[in-house]
VOLUMSE-629147 format. One line per field, with one value per atom (N, C-alpha, C): residue number from 0; residue in one letter; x, y, z. Coordinates in nm, 3 decimals. Last residue first. Layout:
<pts>
i <- [NUM | ...]
aa <- [A | ...]
u <- [X | ...]
v <- [Y | ...]
w <- [Z | ...]
</pts>
This chain:
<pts>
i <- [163 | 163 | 163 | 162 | 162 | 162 | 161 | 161 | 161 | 160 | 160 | 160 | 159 | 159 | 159 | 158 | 158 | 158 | 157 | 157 | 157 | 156 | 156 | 156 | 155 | 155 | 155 | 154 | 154 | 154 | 153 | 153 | 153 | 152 | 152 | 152 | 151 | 151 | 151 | 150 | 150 | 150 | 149 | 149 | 149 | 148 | 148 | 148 | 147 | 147 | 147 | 146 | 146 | 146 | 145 | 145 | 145 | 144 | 144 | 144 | 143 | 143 | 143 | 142 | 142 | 142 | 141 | 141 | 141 | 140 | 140 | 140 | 139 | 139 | 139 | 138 | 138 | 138 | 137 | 137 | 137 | 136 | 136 | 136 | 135 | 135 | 135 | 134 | 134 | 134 | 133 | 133 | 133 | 132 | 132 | 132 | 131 | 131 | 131 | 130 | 130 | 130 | 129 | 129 | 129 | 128 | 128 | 128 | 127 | 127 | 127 | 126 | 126 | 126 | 125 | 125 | 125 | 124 | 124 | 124 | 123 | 123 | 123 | 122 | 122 | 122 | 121 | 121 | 121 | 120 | 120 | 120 | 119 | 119 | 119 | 118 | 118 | 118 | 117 | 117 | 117 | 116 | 116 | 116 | 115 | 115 | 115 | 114 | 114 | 114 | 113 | 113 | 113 | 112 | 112 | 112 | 111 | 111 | 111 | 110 | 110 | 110 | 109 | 109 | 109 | 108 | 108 | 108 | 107 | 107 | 107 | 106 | 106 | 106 | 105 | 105 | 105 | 104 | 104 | 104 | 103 | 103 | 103 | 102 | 102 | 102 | 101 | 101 | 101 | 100 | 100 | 100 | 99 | 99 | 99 | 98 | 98 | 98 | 97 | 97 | 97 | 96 | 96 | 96 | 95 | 95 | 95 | 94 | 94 | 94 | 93 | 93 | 93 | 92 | 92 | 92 | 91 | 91 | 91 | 90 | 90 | 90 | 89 | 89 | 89 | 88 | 88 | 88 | 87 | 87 | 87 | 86 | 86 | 86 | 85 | 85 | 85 | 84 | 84 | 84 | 83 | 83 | 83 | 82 | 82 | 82 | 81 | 81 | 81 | 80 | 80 | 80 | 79 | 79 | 79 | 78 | 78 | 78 | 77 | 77 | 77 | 76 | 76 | 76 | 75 | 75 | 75 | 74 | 74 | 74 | 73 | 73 | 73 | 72 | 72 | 72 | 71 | 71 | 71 | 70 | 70 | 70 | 69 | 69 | 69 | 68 | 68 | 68 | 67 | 67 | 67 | 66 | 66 | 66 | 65 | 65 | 65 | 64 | 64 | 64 | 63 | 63 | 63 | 62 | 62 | 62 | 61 | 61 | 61 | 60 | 60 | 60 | 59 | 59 | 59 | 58 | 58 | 58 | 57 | 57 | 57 | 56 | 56 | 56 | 55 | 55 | 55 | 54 | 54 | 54 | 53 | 53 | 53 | 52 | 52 | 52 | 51 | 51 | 51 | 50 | 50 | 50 | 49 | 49 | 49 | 48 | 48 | 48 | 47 | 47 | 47 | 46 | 46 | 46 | 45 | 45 | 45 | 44 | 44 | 44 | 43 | 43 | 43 | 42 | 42 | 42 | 41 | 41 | 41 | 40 | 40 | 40 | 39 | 39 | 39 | 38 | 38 | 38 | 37 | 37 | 37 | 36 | 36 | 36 | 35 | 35 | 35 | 34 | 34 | 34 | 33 | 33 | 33 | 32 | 32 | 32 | 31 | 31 | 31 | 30 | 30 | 30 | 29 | 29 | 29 | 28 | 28 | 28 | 27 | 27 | 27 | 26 | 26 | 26 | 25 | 25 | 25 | 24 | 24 | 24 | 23 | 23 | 23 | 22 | 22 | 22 | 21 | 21 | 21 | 20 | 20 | 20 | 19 | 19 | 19 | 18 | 18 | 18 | 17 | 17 | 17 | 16 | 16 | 16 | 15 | 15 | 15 | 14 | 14 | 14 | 13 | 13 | 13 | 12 | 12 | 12 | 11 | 11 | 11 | 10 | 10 | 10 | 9 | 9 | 9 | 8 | 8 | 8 | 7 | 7 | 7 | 6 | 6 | 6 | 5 | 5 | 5 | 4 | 4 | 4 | 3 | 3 | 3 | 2 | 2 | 2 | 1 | 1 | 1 | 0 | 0 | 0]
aa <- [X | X | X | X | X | X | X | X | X | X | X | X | X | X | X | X | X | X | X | X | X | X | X | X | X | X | X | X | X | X | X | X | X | X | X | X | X | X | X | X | X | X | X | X | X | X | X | X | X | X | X | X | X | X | X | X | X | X | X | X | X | X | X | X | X | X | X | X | X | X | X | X | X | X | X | X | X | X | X | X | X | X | X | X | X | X | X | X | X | X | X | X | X | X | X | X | X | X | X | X | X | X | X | X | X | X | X | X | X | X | X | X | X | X | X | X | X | X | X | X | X | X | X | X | X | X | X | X | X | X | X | X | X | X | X | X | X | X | X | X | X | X | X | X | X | X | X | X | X | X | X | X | X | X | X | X | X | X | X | X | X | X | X | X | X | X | X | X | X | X | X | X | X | X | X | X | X | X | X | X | X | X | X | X | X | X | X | X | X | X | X | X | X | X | X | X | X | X | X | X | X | X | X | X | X | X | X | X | X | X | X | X | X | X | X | X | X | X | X | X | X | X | X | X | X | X | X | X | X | X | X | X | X | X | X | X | X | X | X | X | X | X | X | X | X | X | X | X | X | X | X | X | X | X | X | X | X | X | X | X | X | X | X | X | X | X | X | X | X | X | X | X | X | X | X | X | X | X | X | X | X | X | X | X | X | X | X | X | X | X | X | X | X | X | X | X | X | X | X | X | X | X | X | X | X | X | X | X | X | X | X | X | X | X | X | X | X | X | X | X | X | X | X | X | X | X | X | X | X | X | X | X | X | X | X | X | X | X | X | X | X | X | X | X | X | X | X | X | X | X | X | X | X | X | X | X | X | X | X | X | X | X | X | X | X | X | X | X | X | X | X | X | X | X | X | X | X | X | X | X | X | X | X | X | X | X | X | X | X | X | X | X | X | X | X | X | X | X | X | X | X | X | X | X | X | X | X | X | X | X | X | X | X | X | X | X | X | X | X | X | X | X | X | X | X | X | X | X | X | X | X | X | X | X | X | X | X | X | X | X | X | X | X | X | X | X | X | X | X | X | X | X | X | X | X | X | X | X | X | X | X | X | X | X | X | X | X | X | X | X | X | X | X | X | X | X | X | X | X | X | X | X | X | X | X | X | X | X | X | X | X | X]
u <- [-2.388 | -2.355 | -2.246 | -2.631 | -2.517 | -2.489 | -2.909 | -2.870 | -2.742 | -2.991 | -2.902 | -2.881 | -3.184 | -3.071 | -2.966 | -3.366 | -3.358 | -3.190 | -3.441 | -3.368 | -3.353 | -3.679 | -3.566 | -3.538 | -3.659 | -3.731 | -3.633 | -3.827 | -3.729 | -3.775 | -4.037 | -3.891 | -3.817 | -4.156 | -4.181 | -4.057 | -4.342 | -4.307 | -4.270 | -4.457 | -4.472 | -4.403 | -4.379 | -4.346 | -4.378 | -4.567 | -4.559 | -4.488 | -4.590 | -4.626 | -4.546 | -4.765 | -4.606 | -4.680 | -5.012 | -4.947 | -4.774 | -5.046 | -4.989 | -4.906 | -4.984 | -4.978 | -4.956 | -5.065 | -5.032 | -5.061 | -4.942 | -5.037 | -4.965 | -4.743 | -4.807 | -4.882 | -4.904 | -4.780 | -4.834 | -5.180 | -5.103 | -4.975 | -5.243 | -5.341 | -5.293 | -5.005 | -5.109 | -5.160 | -4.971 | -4.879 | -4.965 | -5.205 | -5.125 | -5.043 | -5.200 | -5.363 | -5.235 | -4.963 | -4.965 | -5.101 | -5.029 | -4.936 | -4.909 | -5.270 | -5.267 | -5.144 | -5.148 | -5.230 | -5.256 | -4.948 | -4.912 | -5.004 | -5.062 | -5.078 | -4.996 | -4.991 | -4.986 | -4.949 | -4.764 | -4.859 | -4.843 | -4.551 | -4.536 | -4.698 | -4.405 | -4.498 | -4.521 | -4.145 | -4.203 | -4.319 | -4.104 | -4.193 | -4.139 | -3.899 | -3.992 | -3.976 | -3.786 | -3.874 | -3.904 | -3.741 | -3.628 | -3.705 | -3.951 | -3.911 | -3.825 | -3.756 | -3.849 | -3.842 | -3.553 | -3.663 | -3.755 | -3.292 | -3.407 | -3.570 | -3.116 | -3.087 | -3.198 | -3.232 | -3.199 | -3.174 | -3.540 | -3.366 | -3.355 | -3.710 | -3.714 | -3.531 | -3.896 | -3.792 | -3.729 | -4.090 | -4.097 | -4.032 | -4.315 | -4.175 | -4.140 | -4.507 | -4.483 | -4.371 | -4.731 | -4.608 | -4.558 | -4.918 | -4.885 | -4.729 | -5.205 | -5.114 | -5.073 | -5.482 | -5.438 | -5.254 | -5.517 | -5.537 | -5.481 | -5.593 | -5.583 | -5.580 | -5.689 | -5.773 | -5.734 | -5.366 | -5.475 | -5.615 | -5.294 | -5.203 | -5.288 | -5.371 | -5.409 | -5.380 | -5.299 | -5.448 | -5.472 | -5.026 | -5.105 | -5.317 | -5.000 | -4.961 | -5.036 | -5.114 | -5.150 | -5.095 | -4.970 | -5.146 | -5.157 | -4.670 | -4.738 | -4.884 | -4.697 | -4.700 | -4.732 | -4.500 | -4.604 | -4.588 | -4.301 | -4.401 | -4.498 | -4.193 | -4.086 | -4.180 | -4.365 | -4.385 | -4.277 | -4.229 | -4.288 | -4.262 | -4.082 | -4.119 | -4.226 | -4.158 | -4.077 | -4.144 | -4.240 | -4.324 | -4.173 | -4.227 | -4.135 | -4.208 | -4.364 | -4.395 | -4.287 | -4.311 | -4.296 | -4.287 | -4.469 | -4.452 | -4.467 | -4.341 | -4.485 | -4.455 | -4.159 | -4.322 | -4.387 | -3.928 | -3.982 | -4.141 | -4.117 | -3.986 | -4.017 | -4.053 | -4.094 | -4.016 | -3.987 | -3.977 | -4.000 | -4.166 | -4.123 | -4.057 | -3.925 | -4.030 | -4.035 | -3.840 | -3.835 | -3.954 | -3.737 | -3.831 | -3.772 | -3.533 | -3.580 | -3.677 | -3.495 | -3.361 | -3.415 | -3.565 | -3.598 | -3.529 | -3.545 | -3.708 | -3.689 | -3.310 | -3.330 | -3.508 | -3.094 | -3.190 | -3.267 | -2.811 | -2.886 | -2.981 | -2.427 | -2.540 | -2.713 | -2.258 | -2.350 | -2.421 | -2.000 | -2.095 | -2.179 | -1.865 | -1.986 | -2.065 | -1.545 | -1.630 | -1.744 | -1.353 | -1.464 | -1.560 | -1.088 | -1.162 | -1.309 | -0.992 | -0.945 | -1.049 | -1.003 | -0.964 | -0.914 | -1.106 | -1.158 | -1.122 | -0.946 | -1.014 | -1.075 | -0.763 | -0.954 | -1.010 | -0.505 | -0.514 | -0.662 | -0.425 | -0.470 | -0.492 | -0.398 | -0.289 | -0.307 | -0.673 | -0.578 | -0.428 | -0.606 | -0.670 | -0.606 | -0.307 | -0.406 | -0.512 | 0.020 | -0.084 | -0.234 | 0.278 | 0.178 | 0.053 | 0.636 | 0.452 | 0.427 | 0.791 | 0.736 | 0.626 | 1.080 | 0.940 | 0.902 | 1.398 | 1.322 | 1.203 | 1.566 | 1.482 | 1.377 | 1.837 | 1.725 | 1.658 | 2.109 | 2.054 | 1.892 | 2.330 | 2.192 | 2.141 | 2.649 | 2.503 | 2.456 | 2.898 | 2.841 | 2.675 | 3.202 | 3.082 | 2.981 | 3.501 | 3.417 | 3.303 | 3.822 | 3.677 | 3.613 | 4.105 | 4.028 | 3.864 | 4.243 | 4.197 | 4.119 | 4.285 | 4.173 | 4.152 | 4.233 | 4.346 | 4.236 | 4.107 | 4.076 | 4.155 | 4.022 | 4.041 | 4.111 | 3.697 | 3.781 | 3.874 | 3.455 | 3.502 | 3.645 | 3.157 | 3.289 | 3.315 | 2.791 | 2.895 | 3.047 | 2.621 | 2.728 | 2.825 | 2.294 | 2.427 | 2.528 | 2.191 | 2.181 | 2.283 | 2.104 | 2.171 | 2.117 | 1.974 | 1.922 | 1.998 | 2.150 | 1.989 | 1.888 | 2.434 | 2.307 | 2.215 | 2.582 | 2.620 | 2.471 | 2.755 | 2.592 | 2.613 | 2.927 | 2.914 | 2.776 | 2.985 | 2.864 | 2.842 | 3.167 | 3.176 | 3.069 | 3.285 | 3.239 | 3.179 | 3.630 | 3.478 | 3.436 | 3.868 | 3.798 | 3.659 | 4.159 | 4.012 | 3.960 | 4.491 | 4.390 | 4.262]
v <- [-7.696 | -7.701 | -7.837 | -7.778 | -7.692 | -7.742 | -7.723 | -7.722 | -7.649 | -7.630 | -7.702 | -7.734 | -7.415 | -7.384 | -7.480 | -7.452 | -7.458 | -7.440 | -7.244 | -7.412 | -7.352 | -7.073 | -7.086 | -7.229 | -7.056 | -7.080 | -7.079 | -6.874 | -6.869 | -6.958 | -6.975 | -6.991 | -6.982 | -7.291 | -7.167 | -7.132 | -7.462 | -7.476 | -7.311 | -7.622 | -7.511 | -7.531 | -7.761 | -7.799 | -7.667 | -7.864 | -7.776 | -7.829 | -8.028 | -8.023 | -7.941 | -7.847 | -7.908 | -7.895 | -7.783 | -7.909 | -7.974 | -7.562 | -7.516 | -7.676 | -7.725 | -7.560 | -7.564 | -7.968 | -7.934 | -7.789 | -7.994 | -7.997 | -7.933 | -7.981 | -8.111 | -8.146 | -7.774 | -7.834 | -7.953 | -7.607 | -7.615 | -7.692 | -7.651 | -7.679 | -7.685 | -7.598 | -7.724 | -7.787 | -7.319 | -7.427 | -7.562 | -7.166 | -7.181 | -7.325 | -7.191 | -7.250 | -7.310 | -7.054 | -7.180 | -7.244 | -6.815 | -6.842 | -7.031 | -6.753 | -6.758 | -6.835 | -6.773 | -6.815 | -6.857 | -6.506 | -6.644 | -6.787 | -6.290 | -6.349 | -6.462 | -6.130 | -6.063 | -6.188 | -6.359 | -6.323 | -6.244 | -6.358 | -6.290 | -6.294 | -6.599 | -6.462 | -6.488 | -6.638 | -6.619 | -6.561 | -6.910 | -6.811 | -6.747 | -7.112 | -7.072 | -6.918 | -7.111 | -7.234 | -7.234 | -6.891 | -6.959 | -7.105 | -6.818 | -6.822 | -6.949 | -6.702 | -6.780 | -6.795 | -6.516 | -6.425 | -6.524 | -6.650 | -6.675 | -6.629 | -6.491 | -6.537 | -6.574 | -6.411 | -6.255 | -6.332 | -6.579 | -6.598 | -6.473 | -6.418 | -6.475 | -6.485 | -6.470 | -6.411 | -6.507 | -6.335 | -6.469 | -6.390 | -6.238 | -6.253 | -6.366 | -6.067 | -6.176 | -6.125 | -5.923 | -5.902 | -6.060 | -5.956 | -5.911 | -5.850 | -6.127 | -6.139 | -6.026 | -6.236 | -6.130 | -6.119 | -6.565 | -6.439 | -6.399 | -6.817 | -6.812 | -6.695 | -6.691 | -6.762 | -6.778 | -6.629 | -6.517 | -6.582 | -6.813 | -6.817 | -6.731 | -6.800 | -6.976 | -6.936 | -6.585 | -6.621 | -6.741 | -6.531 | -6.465 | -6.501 | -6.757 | -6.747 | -6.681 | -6.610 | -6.731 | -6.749 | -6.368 | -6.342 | -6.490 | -6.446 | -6.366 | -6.354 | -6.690 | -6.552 | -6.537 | -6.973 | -6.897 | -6.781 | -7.105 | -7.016 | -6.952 | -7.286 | -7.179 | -7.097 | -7.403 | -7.372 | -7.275 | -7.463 | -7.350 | -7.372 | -7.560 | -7.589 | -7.568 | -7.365 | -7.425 | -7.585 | -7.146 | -7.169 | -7.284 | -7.047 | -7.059 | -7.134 | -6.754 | -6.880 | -6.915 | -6.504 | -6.573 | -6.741 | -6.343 | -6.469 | -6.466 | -5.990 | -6.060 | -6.200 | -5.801 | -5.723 | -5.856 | -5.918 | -5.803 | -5.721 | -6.276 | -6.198 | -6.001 | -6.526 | -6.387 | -6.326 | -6.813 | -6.762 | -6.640 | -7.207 | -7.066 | -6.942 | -7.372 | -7.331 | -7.256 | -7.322 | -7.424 | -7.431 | -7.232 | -7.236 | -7.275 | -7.083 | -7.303 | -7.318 | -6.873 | -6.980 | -7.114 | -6.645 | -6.716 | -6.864 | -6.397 | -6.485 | -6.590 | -6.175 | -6.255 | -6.340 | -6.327 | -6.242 | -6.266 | -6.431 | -6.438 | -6.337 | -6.405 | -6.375 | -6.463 | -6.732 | -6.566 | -6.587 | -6.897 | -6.848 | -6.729 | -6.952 | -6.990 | -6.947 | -6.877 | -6.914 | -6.990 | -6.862 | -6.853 | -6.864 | -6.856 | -7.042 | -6.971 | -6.609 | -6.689 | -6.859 | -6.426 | -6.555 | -6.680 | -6.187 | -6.259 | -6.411 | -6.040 | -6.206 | -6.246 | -5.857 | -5.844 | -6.009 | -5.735 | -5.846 | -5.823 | -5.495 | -5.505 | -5.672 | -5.503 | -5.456 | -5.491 | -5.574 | -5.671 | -5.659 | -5.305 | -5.388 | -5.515 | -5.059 | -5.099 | -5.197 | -5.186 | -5.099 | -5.102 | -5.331 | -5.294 | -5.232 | -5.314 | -5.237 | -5.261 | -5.526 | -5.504 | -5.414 | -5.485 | -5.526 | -5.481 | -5.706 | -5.592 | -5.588 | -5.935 | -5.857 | -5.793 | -5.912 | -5.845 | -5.890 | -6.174 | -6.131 | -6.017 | -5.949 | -6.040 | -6.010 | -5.862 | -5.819 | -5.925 | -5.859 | -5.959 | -5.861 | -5.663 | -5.702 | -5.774 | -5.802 | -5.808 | -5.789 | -5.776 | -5.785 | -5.758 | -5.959 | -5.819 | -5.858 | -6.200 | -6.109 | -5.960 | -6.320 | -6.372 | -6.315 | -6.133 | -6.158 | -6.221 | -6.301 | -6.151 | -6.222 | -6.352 | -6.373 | -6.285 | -6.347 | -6.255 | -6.314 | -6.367 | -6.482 | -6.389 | -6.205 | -6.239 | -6.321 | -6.131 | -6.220 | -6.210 | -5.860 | -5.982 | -6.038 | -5.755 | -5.768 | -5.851 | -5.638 | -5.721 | -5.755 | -5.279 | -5.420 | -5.500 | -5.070 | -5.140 | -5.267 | -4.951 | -5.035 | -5.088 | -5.066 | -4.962 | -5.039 | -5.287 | -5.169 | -5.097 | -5.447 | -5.385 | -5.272 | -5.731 | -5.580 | -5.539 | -5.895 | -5.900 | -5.755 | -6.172 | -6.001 | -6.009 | -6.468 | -6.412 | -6.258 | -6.534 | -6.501 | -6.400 | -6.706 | -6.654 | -6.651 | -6.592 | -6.677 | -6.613 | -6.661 | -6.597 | -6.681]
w <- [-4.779 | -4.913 | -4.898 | -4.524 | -4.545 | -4.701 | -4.303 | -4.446 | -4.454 | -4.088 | -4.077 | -4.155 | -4.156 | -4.068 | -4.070 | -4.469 | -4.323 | -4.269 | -4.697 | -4.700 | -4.549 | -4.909 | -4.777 | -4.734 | -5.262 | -5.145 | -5.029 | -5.532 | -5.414 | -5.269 | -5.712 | -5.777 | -5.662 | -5.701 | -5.621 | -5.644 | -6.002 | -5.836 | -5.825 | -6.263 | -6.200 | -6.071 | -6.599 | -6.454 | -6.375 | -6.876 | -6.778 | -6.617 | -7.131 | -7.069 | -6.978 | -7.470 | -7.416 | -7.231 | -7.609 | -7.617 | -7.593 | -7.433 | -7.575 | -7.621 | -7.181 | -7.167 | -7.308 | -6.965 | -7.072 | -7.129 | -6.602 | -6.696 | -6.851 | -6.410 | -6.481 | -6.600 | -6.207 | -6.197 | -6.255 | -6.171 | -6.337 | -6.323 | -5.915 | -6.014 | -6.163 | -5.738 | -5.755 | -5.862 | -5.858 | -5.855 | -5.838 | -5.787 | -5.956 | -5.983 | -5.552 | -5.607 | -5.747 | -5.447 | -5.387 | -5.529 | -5.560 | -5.605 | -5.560 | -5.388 | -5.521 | -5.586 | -5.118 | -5.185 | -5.294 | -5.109 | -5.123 | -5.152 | -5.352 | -5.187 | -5.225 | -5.613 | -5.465 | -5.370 | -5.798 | -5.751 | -5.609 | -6.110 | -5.954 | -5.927 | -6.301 | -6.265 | -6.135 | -6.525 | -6.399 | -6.377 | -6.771 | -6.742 | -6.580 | -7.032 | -6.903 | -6.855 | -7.277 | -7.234 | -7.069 | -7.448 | -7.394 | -7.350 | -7.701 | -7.579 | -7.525 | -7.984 | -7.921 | -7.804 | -8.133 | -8.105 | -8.017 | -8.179 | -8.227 | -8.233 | -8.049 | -8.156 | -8.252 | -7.805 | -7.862 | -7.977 | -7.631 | -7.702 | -7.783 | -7.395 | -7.522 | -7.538 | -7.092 | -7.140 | -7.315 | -6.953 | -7.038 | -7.127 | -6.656 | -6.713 | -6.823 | -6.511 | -6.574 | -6.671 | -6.235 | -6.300 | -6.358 | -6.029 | -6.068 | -6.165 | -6.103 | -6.142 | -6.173 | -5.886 | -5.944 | -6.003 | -5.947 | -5.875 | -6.016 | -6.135 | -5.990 | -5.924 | -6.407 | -6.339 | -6.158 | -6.487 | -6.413 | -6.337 | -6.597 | -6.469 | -6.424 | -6.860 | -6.833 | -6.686 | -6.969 | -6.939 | -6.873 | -6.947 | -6.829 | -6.819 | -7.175 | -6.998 | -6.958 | -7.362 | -7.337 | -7.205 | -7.362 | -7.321 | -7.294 | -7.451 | -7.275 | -7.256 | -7.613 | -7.592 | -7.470 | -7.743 | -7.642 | -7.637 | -7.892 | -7.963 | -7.860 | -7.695 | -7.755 | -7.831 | -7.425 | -7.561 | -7.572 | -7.090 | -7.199 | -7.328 | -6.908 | -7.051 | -7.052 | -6.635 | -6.688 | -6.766 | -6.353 | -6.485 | -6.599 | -6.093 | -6.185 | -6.240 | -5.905 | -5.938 | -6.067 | -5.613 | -5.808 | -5.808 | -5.457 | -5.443 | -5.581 | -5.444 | -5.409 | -5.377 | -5.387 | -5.406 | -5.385 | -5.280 | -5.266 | -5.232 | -5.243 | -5.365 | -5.259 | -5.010 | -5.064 | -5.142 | -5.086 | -4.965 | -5.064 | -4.937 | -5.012 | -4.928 | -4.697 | -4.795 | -4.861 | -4.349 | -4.465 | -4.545 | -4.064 | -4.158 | -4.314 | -3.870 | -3.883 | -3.984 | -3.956 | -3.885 | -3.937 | -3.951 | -4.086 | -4.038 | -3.737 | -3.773 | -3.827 | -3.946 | -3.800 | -3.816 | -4.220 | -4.162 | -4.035 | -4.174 | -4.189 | -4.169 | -4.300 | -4.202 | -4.237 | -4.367 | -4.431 | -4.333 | -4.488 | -4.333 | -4.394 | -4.727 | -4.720 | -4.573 | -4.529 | -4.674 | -4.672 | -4.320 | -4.292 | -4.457 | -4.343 | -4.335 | -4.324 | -4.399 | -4.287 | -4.220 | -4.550 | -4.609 | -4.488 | -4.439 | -4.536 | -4.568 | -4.228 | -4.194 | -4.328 | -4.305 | -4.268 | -4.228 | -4.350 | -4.281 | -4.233 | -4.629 | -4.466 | -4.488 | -4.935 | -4.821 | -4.664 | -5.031 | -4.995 | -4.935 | -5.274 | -5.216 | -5.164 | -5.206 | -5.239 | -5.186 | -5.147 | -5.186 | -5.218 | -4.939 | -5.050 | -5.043 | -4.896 | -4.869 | -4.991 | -4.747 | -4.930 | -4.851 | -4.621 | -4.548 | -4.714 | -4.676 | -4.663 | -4.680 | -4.447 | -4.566 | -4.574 | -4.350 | -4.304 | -4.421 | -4.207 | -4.320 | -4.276 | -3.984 | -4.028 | -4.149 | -3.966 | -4.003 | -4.059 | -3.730 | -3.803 | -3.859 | -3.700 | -3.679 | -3.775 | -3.614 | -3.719 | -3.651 | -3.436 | -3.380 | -3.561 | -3.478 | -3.540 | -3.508 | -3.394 | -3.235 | -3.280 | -3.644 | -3.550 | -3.429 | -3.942 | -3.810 | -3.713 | -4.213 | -4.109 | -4.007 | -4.573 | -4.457 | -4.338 | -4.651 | -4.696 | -4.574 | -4.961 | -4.766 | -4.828 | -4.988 | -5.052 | -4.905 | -5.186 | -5.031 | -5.097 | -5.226 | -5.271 | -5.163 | -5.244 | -5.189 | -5.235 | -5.607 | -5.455 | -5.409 | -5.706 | -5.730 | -5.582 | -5.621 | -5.709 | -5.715 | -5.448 | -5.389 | -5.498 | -5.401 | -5.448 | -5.457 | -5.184 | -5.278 | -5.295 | -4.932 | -4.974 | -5.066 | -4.861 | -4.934 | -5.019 | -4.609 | -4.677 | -4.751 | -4.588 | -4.543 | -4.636 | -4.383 | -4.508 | -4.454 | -4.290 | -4.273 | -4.334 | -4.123 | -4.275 | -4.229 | -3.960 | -3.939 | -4.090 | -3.895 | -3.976 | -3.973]
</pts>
């Protein structure tokens, strides 16, 4: 007698159960492999897309922009980032001290919802890049409502060989 384990597969809710049963040694047994069974799944992340395949942080680019380094264009214009700002400033005192350089179009000075005061900086958008270059020069530093003022370029493009 040879002993060898038998593998009884009942309902497909339970799980198989091994027994060792012992068997005449010239009774042919056929042997079944363990299988296990394939899981479909559903939904998102069912397919194999390469997402997760080491590629993280590669992003296209836009074509022209590769080696350039500097500001870089909003939509409509060139926003200037305006930072410490008076918490009591109003939008006419900005747009009067920031209009002397051009035409200003569009300003932003966004207030706390707790305290109704401004958060402590500004954007505003000029047409040319010009203007927006004069603003920065000429108000980066200076005193705005006896607090002093940092101005620079809120978007800018970081060159090709810049990595994180």
């Amino acid at each position: 007698l040879v002993e060898r384990v038998v593998r009884i597969v009942g309902f497909p809710c339970c799980s198989p159960l091994s027994l060792t049963f012992p068997f005449p040694a010239n009774m042919d047994v056929e042997e079944v492999k363990d299988e296990q069974p394939t899981r479909r799944v559903k939904g998102r992340g069912a397919e194999e897309d390469g997402r997760y395949a080491g590629k993280a942080g590669n992003f296209e680019r836009l074509g022209g922009d590769d080696d350039e380094v500097g500001p870089a264009r909003s939509i409509e214009g060139w926003v200037v980032l305006v930072s410490g700002v008076h918490e009591e400033a109003q939008e006419d005192d900005i747009f009067d001290t920031f209009a002397e350089f051009g035409d200003i179009k569009n300003l932003h000075l966004n207030l706390d919802r707790r305290t109704g005061f401004v958060k402590g900086y500004a954007f505003i958008e000029y047409e040319t890049k010009g203007e927006a270059a004069k603003a920065i020069k000429a108000m980066d530093g200076t005193e705005l409502l006896e607090k002093k003022v940092s101005v620079n370029w809120a978007f800018a493009k970081s060159g090709a060989k810049r990595r994180r």
